[in-house]
C-alpha positions as CSV (number, residue, x, y, z in Angstrom):
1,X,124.2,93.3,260.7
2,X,123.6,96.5,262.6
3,X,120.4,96.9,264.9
4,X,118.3,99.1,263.1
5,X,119.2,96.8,259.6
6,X,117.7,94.0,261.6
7,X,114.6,95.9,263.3
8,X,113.6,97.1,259.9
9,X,114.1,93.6,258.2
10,X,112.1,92.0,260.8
11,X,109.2,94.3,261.3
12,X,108.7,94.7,257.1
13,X,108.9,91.3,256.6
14,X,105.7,90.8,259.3
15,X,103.8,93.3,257.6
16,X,104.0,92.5,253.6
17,X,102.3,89.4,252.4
18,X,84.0,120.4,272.2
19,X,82.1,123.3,269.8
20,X,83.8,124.0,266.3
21,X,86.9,126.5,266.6
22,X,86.7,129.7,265.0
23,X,89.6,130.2,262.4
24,X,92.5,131.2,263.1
25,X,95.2,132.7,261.3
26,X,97.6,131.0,258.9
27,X,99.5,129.4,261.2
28,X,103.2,129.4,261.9
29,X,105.7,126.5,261.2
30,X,105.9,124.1,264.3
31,X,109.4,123.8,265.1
32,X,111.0,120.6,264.6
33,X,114.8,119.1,264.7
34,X,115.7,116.6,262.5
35,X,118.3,114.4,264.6
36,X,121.4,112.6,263.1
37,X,121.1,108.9,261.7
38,X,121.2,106.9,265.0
39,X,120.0,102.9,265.0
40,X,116.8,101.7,266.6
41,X,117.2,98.7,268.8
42,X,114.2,96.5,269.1
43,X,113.2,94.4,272.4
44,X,112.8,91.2,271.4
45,X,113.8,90.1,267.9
46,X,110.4,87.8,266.4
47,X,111.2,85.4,263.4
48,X,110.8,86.5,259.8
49,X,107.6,86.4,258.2
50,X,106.6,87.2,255.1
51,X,104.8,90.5,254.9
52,X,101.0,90.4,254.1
53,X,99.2,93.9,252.8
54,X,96.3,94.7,254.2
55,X,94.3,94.9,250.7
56,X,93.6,91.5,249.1
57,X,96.8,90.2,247.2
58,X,95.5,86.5,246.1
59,X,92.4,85.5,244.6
60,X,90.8,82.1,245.3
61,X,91.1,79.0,243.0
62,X,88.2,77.7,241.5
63,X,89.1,74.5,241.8
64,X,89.2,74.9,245.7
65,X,87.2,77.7,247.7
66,X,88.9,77.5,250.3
67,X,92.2,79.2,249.5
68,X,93.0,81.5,251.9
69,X,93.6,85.0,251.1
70,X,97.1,86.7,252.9
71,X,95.6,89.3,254.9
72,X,96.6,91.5,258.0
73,X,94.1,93.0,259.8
74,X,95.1,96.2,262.6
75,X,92.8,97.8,265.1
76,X,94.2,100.7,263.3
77,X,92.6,99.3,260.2
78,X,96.1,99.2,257.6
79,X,100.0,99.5,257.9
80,X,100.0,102.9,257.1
81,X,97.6,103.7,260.2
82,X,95.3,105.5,257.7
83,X,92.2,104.6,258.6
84,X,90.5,104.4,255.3
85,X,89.8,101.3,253.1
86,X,89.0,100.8,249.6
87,X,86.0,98.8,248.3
88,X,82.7,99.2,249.2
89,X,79.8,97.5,251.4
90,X,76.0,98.1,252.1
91,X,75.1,98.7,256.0
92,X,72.0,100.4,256.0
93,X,70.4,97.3,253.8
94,X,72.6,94.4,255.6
95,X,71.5,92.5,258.8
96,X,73.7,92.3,261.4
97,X,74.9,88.9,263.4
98,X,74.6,89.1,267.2
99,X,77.3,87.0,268.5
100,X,77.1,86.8,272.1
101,X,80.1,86.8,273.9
102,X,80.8,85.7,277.6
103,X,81.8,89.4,278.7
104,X,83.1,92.8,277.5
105,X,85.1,93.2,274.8
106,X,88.0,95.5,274.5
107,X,89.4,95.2,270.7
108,X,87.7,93.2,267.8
109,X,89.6,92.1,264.2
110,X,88.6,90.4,261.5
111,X,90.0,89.1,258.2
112,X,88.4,87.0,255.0
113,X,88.7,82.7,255.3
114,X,87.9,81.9,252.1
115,X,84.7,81.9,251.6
116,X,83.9,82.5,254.9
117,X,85.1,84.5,258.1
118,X,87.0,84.7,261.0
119,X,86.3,87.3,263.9
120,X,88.3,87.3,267.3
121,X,87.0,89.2,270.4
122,X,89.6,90.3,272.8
123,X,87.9,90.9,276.0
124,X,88.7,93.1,279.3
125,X,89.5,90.3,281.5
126,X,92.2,89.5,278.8
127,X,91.2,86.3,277.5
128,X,89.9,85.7,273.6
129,X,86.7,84.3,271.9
130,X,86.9,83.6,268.1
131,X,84.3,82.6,265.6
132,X,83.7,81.7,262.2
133,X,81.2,83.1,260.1
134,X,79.4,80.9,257.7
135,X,78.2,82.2,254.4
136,X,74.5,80.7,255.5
137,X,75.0,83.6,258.2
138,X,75.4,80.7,261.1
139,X,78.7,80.7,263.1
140,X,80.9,78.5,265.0
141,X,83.5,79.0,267.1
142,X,86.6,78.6,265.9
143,X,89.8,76.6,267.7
144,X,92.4,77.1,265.4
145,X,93.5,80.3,266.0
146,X,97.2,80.7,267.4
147,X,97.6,83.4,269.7
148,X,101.0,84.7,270.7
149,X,99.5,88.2,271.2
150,X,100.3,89.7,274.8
151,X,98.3,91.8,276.9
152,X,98.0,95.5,277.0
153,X,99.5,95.6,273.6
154,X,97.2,96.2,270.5
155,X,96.4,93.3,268.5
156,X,97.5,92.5,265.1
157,X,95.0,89.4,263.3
158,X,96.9,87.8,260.2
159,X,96.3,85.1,258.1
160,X,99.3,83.1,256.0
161,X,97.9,80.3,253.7
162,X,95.9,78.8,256.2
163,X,97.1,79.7,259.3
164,X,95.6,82.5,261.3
165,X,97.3,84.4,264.2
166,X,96.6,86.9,266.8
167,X,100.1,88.7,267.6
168,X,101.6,91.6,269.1
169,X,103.5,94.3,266.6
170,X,107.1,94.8,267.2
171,X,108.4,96.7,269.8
172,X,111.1,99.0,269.7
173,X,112.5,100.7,273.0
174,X,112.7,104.4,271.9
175,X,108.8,103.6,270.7
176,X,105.7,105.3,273.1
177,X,103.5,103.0,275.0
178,X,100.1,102.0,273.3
179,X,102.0,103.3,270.3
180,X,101.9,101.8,266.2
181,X,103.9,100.7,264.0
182,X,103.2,101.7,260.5
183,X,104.7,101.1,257.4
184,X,104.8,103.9,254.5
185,X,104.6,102.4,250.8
186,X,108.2,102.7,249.8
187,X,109.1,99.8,253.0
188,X,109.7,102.7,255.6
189,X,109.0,101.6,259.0
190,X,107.5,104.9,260.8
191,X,106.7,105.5,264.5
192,X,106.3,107.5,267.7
193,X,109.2,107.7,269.6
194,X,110.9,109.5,272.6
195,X,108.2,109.7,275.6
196,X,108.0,112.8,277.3
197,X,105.8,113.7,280.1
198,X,106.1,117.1,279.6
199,X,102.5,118.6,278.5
200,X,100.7,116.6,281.4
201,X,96.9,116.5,279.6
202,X,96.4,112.2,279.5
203,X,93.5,112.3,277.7
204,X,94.8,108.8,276.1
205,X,95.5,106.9,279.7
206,X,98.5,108.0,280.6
207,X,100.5,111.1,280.4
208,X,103.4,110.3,278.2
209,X,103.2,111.3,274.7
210,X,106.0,111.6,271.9
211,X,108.6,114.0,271.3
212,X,109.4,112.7,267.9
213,X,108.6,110.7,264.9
214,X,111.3,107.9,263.9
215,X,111.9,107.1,260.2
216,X,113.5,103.7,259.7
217,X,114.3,103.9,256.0
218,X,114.9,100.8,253.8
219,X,118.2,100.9,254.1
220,X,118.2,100.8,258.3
221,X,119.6,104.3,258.4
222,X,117.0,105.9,260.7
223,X,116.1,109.5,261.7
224,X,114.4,111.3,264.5
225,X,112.1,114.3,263.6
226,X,111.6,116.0,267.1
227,X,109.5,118.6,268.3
228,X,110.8,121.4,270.2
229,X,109.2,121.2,273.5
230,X,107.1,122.7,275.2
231,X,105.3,120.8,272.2
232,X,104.4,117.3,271.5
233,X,102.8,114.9,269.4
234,X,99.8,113.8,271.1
235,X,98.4,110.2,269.4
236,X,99.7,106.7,269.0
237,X,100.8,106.8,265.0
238,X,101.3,109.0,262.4
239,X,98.7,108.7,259.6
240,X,100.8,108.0,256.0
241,X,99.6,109.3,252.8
242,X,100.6,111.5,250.0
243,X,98.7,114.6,250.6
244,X,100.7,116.4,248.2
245,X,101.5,114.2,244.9
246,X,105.0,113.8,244.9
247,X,105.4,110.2,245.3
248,X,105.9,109.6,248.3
249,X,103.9,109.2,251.5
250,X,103.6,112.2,254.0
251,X,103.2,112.1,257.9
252,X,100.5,113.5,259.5
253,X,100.6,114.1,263.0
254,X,98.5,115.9,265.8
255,X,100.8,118.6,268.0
256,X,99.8,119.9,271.0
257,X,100.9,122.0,273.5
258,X,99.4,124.3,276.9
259,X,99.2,127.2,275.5
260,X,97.4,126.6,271.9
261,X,95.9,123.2,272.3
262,X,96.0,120.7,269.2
263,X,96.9,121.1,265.3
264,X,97.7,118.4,262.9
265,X,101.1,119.0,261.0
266,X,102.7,117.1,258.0
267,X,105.7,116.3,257.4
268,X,107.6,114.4,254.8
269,X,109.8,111.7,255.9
270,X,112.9,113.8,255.7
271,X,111.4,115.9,258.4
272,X,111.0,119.0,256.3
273,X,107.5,120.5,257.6
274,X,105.0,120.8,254.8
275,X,102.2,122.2,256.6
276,X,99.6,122.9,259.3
277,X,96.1,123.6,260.8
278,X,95.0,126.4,263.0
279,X,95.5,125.6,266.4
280,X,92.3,125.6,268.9
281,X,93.6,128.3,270.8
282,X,93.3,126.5,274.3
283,X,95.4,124.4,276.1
284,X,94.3,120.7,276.9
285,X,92.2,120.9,273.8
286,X,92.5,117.9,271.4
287,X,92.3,116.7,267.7
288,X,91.6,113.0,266.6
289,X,93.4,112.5,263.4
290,X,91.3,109.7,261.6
291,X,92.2,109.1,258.0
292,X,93.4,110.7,254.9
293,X,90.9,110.4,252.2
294,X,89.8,111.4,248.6
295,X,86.7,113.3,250.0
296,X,87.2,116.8,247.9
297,X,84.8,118.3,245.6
298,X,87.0,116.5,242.3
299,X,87.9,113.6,244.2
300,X,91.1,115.5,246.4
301,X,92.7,114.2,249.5
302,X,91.7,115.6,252.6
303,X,92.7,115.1,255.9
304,X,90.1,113.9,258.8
305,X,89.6,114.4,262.4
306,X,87.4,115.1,265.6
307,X,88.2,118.0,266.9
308,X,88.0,118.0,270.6
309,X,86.3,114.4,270.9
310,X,85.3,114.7,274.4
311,X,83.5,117.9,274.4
312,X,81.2,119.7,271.6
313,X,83.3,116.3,269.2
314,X,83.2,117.5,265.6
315,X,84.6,116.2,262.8
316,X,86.8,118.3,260.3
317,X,87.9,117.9,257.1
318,X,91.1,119.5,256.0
319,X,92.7,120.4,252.3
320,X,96.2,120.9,251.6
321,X,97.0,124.9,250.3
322,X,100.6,125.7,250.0
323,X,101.7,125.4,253.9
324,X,98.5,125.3,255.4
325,X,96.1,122.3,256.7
326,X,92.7,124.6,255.8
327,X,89.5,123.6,257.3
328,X,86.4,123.0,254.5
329,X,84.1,121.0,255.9
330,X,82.5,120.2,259.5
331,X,80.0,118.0,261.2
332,X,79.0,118.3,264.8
333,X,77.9,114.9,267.3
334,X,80.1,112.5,266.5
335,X,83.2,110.9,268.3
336,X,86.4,109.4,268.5
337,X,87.3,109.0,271.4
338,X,86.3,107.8,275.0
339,X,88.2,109.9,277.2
340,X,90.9,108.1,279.0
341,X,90.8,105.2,276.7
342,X,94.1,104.1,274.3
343,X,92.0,103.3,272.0
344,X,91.8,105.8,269.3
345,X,90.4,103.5,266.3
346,X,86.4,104.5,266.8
347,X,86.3,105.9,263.7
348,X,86.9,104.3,260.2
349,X,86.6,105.7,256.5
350,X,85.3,103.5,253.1
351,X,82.3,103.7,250.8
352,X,80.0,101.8,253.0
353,X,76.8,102.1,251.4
354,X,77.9,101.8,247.6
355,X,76.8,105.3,246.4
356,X,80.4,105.9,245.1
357,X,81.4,108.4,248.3
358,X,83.5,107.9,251.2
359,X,82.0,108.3,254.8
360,X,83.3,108.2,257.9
361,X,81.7,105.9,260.1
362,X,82.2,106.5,263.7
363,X,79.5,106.7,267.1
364,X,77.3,109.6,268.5
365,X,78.7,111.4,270.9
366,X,75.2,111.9,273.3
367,X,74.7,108.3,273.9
368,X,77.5,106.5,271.9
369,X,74.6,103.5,271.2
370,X,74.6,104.8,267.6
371,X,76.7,104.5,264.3
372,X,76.4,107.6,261.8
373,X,77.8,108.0,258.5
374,X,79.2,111.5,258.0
375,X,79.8,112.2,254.0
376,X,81.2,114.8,252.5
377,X,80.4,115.4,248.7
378,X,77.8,114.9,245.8
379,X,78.8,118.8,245.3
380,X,78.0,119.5,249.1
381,X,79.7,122.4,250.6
382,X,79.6,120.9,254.1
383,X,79.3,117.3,255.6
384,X,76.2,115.7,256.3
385,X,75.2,112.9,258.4
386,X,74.2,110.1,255.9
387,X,72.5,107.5,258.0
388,X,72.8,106.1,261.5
389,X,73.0,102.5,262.5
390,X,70.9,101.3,265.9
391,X,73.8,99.3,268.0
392,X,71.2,98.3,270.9
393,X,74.3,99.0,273.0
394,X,77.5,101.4,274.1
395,X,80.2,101.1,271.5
396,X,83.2,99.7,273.1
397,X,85.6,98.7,271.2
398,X,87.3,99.6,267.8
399,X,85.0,100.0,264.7
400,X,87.0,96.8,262.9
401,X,86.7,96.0,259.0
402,X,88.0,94.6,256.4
403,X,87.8,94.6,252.4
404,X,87.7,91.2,251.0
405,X,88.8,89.5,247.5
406,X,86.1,90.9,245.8
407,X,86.1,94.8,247.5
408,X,83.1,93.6,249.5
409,X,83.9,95.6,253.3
410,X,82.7,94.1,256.1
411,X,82.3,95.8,259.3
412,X,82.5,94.7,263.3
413,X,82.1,96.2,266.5
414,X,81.8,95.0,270.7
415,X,78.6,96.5,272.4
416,X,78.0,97.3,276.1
417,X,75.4,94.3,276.1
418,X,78.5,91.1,275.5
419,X,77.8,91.7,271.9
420,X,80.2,90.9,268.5
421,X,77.7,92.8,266.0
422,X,79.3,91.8,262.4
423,X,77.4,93.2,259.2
424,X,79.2,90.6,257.1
């Protein structure tokens, strides 16, 4: 069996079960190469699992509520590294749990037990603290998680029947460090690939970034869709979704280079380039692609970012027309992004107050001790900030969540103070 048949068997099986830019012109097609079918070694073959989606796929018995739901839960909050889940919570009306933890935590996940919950701290002297969440809002802590996930990697947190375990995603060699592996919905296994040091900004802890995007197909036959230097694609994953209706999931990217800064392109999975923002117009400028969402005016995908996160941090909201990424919506304050951090998941997308629109949840950018809800729609022509949550503390983690048998989201974060805050 060749390689790439084998890194794409094992990786899908593991899964199932700052100030706003002035507009530019239209802009002009980013180059890109589409390389020849090549295979795609991975570093350590894991054993086969059985792939769990990252919306609820069982439903608990009557008989025994305690059937565990398959569930996989990413930092980047689902396999295709969009950032957006369906279903629907309450924040502004739920009290939050305070779980104290014995320092700083780095990454948080969670993921449904039943009845119940499970939530696992990852903290930044690299060891792990994991609870379960009662539904009389008590907690405990819970001992049997199995952890075979390895530091300085980002955490996957999955549940199989009832068995829960904190692992590392696969790794493929041609793959970018702190990079994700995400998974499109007709099984193709999609990632950054190539490092290059070329552009030099390192705004995400290091300086190496990707030159291209590999496409592991089902059938193992993979392609490399490169950028022509002096461009490259400055993130950790490609966001999938079908921005344009034909079927089949796009990839949206963030290119950058010295000379124009940061624009997100899509692509489809054959390489063919399908469209693009206006750039910022400055070098060492950036764009935090965040999620792909049904946002528009008559219910519309649009594409979401911050644009430059650690600056004037504004989020954007993109439509598709013909070849061009247009902008339609903004909202000023709000970040992404700590600068120098590989962590690019502080900002999340769902319904999370039940009024039947999407916001995007992410921190203020003054202080960072704040959660706002930016919303776009009820016929506004602009985004708004909703609400804002008190987090008595520096967000430092990623904004976890997940959506549970019923559609009910919860939501958890890691505070300056050694705080889990869960509004369950």
């Amino acid at each position: 069996m060749k390689l790439t048949h084998l890194a794409l068997i094992i990786f899908s099986i593991s899964l199932v079960a700052c100030a706003q830019a002035t507009p530019e012109p239209t802009p002009v097609p980013p180059t890109a190469t589409v390389v020849p079918p090549t295979t795609v070694p991975t570093q350590e073959p894991a054993p086969t699992e059985v792939i769990a989606e990252t919306s609820p796929t069982a439903e608990p018995t009557a008989e025994d509520t305690q059937s565990f739901m398959p569930y996989t839960a990413y930092t980047h909050l689902t396999a295709s590294g969009n950032r957006y889940l369906e279903g629907t919570a309450d924040l502004p009306n739920t009290t939050p749990i305070d779980i104290a933890l014995s320092t700083r935590a780095d990454w948080v996940l969670g993921v449904p037990y039943g009845d119940e919950q499970v939530w696992v701290a990852l903290l930044e002297d690299n060891t792990i603290e994991s609870y379960q969440l009662h539904t009389d809002g008590t907690y405990s802590t819970f001992d049997a998680l199995t952890v075979t996930w390895q530091p300085g990697q980002a955490p996957i947190l999955e549940i199989s029947e009832n068995t829960i375990e904190l692992r590392t995603q696969p790794q493929f060699e041609n793959a970018i460090p702190h990079g994700r592996v995400t998974q499109a919905s007709n099984g193709a296994i999609i990632y950054l690939s190539n490092p290059t040091d070329i552009y030099g900004h390192g705004v995400l802890g290091d300086v190496i970034e990707a030159a291209c995007i590999t496409v592991v197909p089902v059938d193992g036959v993979s392609n490399d869709i490169c950028i022509d230097p002096p461009a490259v694609i400055e993130g950790v994953a490609p966001i999938l979704a079908d921005m344009n209706n034909d079927g089949r999931d796009d990839i949206l990217v963030t290119l950058a280079d010295s000379n124009g800064g940061a624009k997100l392109v899509l692509f489809d999975q054959s390489g063919e380039w399908l469209a693009a923002s206006a750039p910022i117009g400055q070098g060492n400028r950036w764009r935090n692609q965040l999620a792909i969402v049904p946002t528009g005016p008559d219910g519309q995908l649009e594409a979401v970012d911050v644009l430059t996160p650690h600056l004037n941090a504004t989020v954007e909201y993109f439509q598709l027309n013909d070849n061009t990424l247009e902008r339609v919506a903004a909202q000023a304050g709000y970040t992404s992004h700590y600068l120098g951090s590989p962590n690019l998941d502080l900002g999340i997308a769902a319904d999370f107050d039940g009024d039947g629109n999407v916001e995007i949840l992410l921190t203020d950018k003054p202080t960072g001790t704040l959660l706002g809800a930016i919303r776009r729609g009820d016929g506004a022509e602009n985004a708004i900030v909703a609400w804002e949550l008190a987090l008595d503390g520096g967000l430092l983690t990623n904004i976890a969540a997940f959506s549970d048998v019923n559609g009910h989201i919860s939501v958890g974060v890691g505070t300056s103070e050694k705080v889990l805050r869960i509004w369950p």
